[in-house]
C-alpha angles and dihedrals in degrees: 000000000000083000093057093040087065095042099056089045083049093056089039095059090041091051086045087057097050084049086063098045085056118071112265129178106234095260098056092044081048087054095045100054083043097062094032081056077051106051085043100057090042087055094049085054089050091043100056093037090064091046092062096035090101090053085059090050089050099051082044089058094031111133071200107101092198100053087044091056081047089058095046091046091048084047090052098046091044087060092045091057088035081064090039084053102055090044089061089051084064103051107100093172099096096207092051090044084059093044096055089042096064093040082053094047085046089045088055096045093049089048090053090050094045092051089039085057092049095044084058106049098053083056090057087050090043086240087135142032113248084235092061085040097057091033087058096044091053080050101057098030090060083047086055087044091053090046092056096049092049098052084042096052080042088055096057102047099049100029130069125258084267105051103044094054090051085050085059088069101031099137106248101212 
C-alpha cells in the first residue's frame, strides 16, 4: 500500500509538470496548484496513517487493558472528526467554512494536548511502560499530524487562494 501511495504521488507531480508545460490562464494555473496542494496533503495523511497502522493492531491485541481503552478512545475520537469532517464538505459560505476549519484545527490540537497530558500522567502513576507512553504519544501526535493535512487539503479545494494560504499559518492552539 506505501508502495502505491508513492507511486500515485509520483504520477500526480509528473502529470503537474506536464500541466505547466501546457498554457494555462492564471486562474487555472491558480486552481491547479490549488488541487495538486490538496492531493498532497491527502497523501501525507495516507502515508502516516499507514506508518502507525501496526500500532493500532498492536493496542487492539494489547493484554494491556490501558493501552487497549487508549485504542478504543483513539477509535472514538477518530469517528467524531470523521463527522466533523464531513460537516465541513457541506459548508459553501467560504468565510464560515474558514471559520469551522480553524475551531477544528483548534479542536485537534486541544484533543492532542489533552491526551499528551493523560498519557503522562499514567506514566507518573507506572501505570504504563515508557515504551507504551512514547509509543502512544507518537500515536496521537501522527493523528494530530493526519488531522491537520486533511483540514489543510480541505483548505485548498473549497477556499480561495487567500485564504488557504492564511489557513496554512492559523495558530493551532
Amino acid at each position: 500500500m506505501y508502495v502505491k501511495l508513492k507511486q500515485t504521488e509520483g504520477a500526480i507531480l509528473e502529470y503537474y509538470t506536464v500541466l505547466q508545460i501546457n498554457d494555462l490562464d492564471e486562474s487555472e494555473y491558480t486552481l491547479v496548484n490549488q488541487y495538486v496542494a490538496a492531493v498532497r496533503y491527502c497523501i501525507r495523511a495516507a502515508k502516516t496513517m499507514k506508518d502507525i497502522q501496526h500500532n493500532f493492531k498492536d493496542f487492539d491485541a494489547a493484554a494491556d487493558d490501558i493501552l487497549y481503552v487508549h485504542y478504543k478512545n483513539i477509535q472514538k475520537d477518530w469517528k467524531n472528526f470523521h463527522g466533523e469532517f464531513q460537516n465541513l464538505l457541506t459548508i459553501e459560505n467560504r468565510k464560515t467554512l474558514f471559520e469551522e476549519l480553524a475551531s477544528a484545527m483548534s479542536r485537534s490540537f486541544h484533543d492532542q494536548q489533552k491526551q499528551t497530558s493523560d498519557i503522562i500522567e499514567m506514566l507518573r502513576k507506572k501505570a504504563l511502560s515508557e515504551f507504551d507512553v512514547s509509543t502512544l504519544m507518537n500515536v496521537h501526535h501522527e493523528i494530530l499530524s493526519v488531522k491537520k493535512s486533511l483540514l489543510r487539503a480541505l483548505a485548498h479545494l473549497k477556499l480561495t487562494v487567500n485564504q488557504s494560504e492564511e489557513f496554512e499559518f492559523v495558530p493551532e492552539n
